[in-house]
Each structure stands twice: as structure tokens, then as C-alpha cells.
C-alpha positions in Angstrom: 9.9 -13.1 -0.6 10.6 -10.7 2.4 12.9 -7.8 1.3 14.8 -5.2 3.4 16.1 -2.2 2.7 18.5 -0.1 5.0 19.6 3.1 5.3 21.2 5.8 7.9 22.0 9.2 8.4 23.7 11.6 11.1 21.7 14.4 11.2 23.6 18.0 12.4 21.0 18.3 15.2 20.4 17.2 19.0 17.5 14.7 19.5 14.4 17.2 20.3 14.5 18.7 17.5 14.4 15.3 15.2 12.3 13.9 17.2 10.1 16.5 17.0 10.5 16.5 13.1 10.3 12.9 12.2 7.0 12.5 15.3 4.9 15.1 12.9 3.1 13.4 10.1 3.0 16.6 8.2 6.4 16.7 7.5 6.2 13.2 5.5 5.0 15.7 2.4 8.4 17.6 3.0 10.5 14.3 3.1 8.8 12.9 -0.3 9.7 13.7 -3.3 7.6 16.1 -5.2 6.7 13.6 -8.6 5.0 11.1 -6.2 2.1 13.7 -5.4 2.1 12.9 -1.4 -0.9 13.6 0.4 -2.6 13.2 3.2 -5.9 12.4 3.1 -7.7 12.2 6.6 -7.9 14.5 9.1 -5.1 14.2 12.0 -6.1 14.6 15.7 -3.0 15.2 16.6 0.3 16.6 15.1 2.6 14.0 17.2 2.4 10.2 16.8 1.3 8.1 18.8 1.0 4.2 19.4 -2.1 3.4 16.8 -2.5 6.8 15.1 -3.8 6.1 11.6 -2.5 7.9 8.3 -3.8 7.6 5.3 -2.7 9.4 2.0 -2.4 9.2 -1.8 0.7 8.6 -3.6 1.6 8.1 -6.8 4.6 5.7 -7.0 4.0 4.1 -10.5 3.3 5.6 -13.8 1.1 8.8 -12.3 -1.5 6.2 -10.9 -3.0 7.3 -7.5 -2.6 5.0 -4.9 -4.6 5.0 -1.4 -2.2 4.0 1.5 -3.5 3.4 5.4 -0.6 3.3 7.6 -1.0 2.5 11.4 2.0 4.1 14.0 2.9 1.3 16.2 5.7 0.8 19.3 6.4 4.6 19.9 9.0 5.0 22.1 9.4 8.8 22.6 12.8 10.4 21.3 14.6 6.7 20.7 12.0 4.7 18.1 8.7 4.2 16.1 7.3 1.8 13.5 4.7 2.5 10.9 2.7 -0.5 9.3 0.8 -0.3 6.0 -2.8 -1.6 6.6 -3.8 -1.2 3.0 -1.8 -0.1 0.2 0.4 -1.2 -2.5 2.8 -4.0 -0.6 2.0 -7.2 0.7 4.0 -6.2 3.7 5.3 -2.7 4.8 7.1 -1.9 8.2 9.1 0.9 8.6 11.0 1.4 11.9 12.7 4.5 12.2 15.2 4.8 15.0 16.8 7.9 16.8 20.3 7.8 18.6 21.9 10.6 20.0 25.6 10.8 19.1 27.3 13.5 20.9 26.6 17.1 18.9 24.4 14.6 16.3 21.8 12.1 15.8 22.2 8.8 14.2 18.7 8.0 12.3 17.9 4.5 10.9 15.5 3.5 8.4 14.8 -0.5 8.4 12.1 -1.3 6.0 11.1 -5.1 5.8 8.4 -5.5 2.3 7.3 -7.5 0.3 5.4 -6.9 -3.2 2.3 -8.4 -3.9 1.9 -11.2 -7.1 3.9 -13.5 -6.1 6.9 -14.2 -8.8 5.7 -11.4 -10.7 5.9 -9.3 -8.3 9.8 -9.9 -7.7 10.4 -10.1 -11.0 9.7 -6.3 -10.8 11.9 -5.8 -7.3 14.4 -3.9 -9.2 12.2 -1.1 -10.4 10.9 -1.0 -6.5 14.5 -0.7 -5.2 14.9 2.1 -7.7 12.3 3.7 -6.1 13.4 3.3 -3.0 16.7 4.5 -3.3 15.1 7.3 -4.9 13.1 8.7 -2.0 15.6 8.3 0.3 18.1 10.1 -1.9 15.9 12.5 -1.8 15.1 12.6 1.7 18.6 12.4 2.5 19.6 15.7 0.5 16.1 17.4 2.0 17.4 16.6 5.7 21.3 17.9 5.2 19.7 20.6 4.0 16.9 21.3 6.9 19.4 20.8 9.9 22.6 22.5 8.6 22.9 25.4 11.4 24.8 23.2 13.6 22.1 21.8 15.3 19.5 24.3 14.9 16.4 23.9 12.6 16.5 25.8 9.8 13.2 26.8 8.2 
């Protein structure tokens, strides 16, 4: 089963500097909560994304295990739009697109997530403990970016 998970955001900040932000893979550390030990493991050519950048990391989403991930950047579309893809990792099925409007003094940013967990029935019989997690992360990275861009529209370090 193919599930989907939503969420969006206004963000106190014009579209450069989210853009610039969200396009640097180092920042997905900052926008991760601290218990799931996020870390990128390979070495980045470039601190921007671009269409077929790889990234791969260790997380540790369940019970302290370590967890390899490989995602691949796909359909960047500078300052509006980008997609990652898991290539190996803990999901049957990962995309993330993450989508930036500009909304007058503010930018609207969407997270669509389509996943789906591996084991068949098993593995949805253990959804709820996923969407946990989910909610989670994005709690968290919800309360990190209202902090990050509160200077009305300047980045805050």
C-alpha cells in the first residue's frame, strides 16, 4: 500500500533565501531531529542540488539501529521545486517533493511524501509507528524553521 503524507509551512522569508536553505544538503542535519543521529556519509561535490546529485547518510529511525540511506535529487526546478528519491534504504518507496511558492512578504513550502514500507502486511501493520515518526520530524522541523527565519525575512543564524 502507497501512503502519503502532507504537510506545509509559510516561512517569514522571500524565496532566495529558502531556496538557498532547503537546495544545501548540509542543512538536512539542521532540519532532523537530534535522536535520529543524521549524517552524511559521502563526500558532496557541490553544496547546491542538482538534477541526479546523490546523498547518502546514516540514520537511526528505529530502536538506535543505523540505517544506510542513498537518496538521488531529481526534477530541480530552481527556486519553485525538487524531488528526492530513496535508491536504497529503509522504504519500499520514498519520494519527497518539496515545493517553494512565494506569497507576497512569505513563502509557502510543501512537503508531499508518497511511501511505502517494505513486508508487505507486516509492514502496514506497523504504519502507525511510521506516521509517528513522521509527524515527529516534521514537528520538529517545523519549530527549527519558525525559529531560523523569524527576522522578518532575514536569516537568522
Amino acid at each position: 500500500m502507497i501512503h502519503q503524507f502532507y504537510r506545509e509551512q509559510y516561512i517569514n522569508s522571500n524565496i532566495e533565501e529558502v531556496w538557498n536553505f532547503f537546495s544545501n544538503p548540509q542543512n538536512l542535519s539542521k532540519i532532523t531531529p537530534p535522536d535520529l543521529d543524521f549524517r552524511i556519509i559521502n563526500s558532496l561535490d557541490s553544496n547546491k542540488i542538482y538534477s541526479d546529485m546523490r546523498i547518502e547518510y546514516a540514520v537511526k529511525p528505529l530502536l538506535n539501529i543505523p540505517v544506510k540511506w542513498v537518496t538521488r535529487i531529481q526534477e530541480v526546478k530552481e527556486y519553485n521545486c525538487f524531488t528526492d528519491v530513496q535508491e536504497k534504504g529503509p522504504y519500499s518507496l520514498w519520494e519527497h517533493t518539496h515545493t517553494f511558492e512565494e506569497c507576497g512578504d512569505s513563502v509557502l513550502m510543501k512537503d508531499h511524501i508518497r511511501y511505502k514500507l517494505p513486508l508487505g502486511i507486516l509492514g502496514n501493520v506497523f504504519h502507525f509507528v511510521v506516521l509517528k515518526k513522521l509527524k515527529n520530524i516534521f514537528k520538529f522541523r517545523k519549530e527549527f524553521i519558525e525559529n531560523k527565519f523569524n527576522n522578518y525575512g532575514k536569516l537568522v543564524a
